[in-house]
N, C-alpha and C positions, 0 to 999 in steps of 0.2 A: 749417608751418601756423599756429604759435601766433604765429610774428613778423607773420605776415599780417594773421592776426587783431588782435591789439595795435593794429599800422598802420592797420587801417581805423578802430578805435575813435577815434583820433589823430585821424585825417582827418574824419572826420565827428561830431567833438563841437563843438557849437555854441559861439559862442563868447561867447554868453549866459549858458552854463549854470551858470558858481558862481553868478549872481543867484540861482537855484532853493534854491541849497544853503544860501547866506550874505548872506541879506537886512542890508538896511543896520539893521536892529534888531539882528539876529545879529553881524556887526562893531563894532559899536557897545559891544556888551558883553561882548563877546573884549576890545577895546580899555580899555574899565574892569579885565576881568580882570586885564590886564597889567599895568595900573598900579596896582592894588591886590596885587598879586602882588610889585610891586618892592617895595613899602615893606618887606617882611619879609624879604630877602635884598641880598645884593650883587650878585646876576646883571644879565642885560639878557634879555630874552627878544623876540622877534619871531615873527609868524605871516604865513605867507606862503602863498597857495592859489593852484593854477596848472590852470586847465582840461585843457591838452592840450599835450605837446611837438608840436615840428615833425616833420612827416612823414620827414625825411631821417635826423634825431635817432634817431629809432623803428629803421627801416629799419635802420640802422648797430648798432642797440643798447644805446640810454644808456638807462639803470633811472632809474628814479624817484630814489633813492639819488645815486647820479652826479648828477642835477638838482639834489638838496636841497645837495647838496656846492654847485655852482654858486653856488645860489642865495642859502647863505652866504655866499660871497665876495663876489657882487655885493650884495646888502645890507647889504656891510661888519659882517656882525653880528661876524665876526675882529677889528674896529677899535675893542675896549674898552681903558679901558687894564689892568684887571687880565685881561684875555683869558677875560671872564666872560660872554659871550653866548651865552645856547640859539637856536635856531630850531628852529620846530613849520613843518613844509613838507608841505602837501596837494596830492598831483597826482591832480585827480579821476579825469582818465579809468583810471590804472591803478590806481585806489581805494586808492590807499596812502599813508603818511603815516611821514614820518622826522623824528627827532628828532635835530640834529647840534648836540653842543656844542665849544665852542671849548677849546684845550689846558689853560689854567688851570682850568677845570671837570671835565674827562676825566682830569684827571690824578687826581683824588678819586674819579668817578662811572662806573661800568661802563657801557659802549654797552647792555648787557642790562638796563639800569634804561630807561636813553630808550626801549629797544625793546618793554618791556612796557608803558610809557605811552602808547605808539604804537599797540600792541595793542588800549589798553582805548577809545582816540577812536577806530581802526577799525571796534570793534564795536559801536560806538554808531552811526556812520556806516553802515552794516548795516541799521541798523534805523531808518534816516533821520533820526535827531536829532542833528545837526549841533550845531546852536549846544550842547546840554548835552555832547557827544561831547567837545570842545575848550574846554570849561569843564573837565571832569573831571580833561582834560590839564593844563592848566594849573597845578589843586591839586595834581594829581602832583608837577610841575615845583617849585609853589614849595615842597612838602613837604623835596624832597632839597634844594633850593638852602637854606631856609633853615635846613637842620640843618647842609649844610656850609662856606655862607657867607653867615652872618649880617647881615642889614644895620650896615653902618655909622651911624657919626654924621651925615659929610659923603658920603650917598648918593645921590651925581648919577645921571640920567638922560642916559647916553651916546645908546644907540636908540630910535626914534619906536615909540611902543607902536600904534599905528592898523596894524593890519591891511595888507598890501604882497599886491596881486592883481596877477599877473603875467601880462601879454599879449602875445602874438608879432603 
């Protein structure tokens, strides 16, 4: 019953619907987040929000989790060269939200740090404040990034810091 349910949500979430969540105001300053956020670390960080998996995807049983995996690879956030990329991945309809960082990061930062920062944009997302929900996240993020990889001197911008909204 609860795959069902899931499946229907999947299937009939509009395909309008992050505009509701993540007005171009609200990207816009996710998008400064980020770039104000890299000055103080060596990381790369990306945010990526995804309305709805495919109805087959559901049916079969890919987690949100499995997507954010995905969705790393396809936005090559893997392809730093210090292997220093977070992604912040919002999949509305199962209202969850994974934070997946790449090996040179993990190898310092416990998945239970990403997962409580994950926790605290969830709960913001709860109570419909999206744009501050993934602001919060964000100072989480560069809080640990910049305690355990300081920005450098020569600290390029590997990833496009604009927001990546992902549509099937």
């Amino acid at each position: 019953m609860v795959k069902f349910k899931r499946w229907l949500i999947h299937v009939f979430m509009p395909p309008w619907r992050w505009r509701l969540a993540f007005s171009k105001t609200v990207l816009d300053d996710i998008e400064k987040a980020v770039k104000q956020s890299e000055r103080l670390h060596n990381g790369e960080l990306r945010f990526a929000v995804e309305n709805a998996l495919a109805p087959g995807w559901v049916w079969r049983g890919m987690s949100a989790r499995q997507r954010a995996t995905e969705i790393f690879s396809n936005l090559r956030v893997w392809d730093t060269e210090e292997n220093s990329g977070v992604l912040i991945y919002v999949l509305l309809a199962d209202r969850e939200v994974h934070i997946i960082a790449d090996r040179g990061i993990a190898a310092h930062v416990a998945q239970t740090e990403w997962d409580a920062i994950a926790g605290t944009i969830q709960d913001a997302f709860r109570l419909g404040d999206f744009r501050n929900g993934v602001l919060r996240g964000i100072e989480g993020i560069t809080t640990i990034l910049a305690t355990h990889f300081p920005a450098k001197k020569n600290n390029l911008n590997e990833l496009p810091d604009k927001p990546a909204i992902i549509q099937r």
